[in-house]
N, C-alpha and C positions, 0 to 999 in steps of 0.2 A: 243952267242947273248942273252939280255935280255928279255925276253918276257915279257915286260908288259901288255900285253891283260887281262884285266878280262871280264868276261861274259858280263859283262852291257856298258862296255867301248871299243872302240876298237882303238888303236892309230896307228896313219899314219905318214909318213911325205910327203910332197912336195914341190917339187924345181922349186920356181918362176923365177928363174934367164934365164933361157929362155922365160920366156911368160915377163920379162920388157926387157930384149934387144929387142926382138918383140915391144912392146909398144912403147919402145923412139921411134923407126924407125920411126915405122907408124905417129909419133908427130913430128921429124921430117921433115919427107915427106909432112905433112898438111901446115906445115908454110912457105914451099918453096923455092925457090933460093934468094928472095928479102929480106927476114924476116936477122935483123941488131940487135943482141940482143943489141950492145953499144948503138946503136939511141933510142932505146926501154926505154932502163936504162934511159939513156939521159931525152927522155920526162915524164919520169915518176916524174924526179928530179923538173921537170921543173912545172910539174902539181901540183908537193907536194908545190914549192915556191908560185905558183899563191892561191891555196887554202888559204895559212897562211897569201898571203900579205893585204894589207888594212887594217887590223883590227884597231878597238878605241879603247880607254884606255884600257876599259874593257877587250875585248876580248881579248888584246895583255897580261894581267895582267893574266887570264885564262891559255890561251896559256903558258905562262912561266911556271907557277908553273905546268903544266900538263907535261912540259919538266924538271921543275928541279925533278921533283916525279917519271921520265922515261916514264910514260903512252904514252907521243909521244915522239918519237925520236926529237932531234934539229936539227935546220938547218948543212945539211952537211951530216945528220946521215941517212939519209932514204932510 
């Protein structure tokens, strides 16, 4: 074995892999029987299209170049 210990340091390890199986569970258990993560996606898509729709000249001119630069995903992509 290596000992790295020096007097002012002291090195550990530990193993989270049981405390996030733990975690998902308990997340999980919070969102329920009903919880639809494809409807979720779904509305989420649906909320990114209403946000971008309507815009004027302007703002559709904004919008693009922020999509050809990647800063927003394009439609399709979110």
């Amino acid at each position: 074995m290596n000992d790295r210990n020096t007097s002012d340091h002291q090195i550990f390890e530990l193993d989270l892999a049981a405390h996030e199986a733990q975690r998902r569970t308990e997340v999980l258990a919070a969102l329920g029987d009903g919880w639809d993560p494809v409807a979720v996606m779904e509305g989420e898509d649906e909320a990114y299209r209403l946000l971008y729709s309507g815009l004027d000249a302007e703002q559709q001119a904004t919008y693009d170049m922020l999509v050809a630069a990647e800063v927003l995903p394009g439609p399709g992509q979110a």
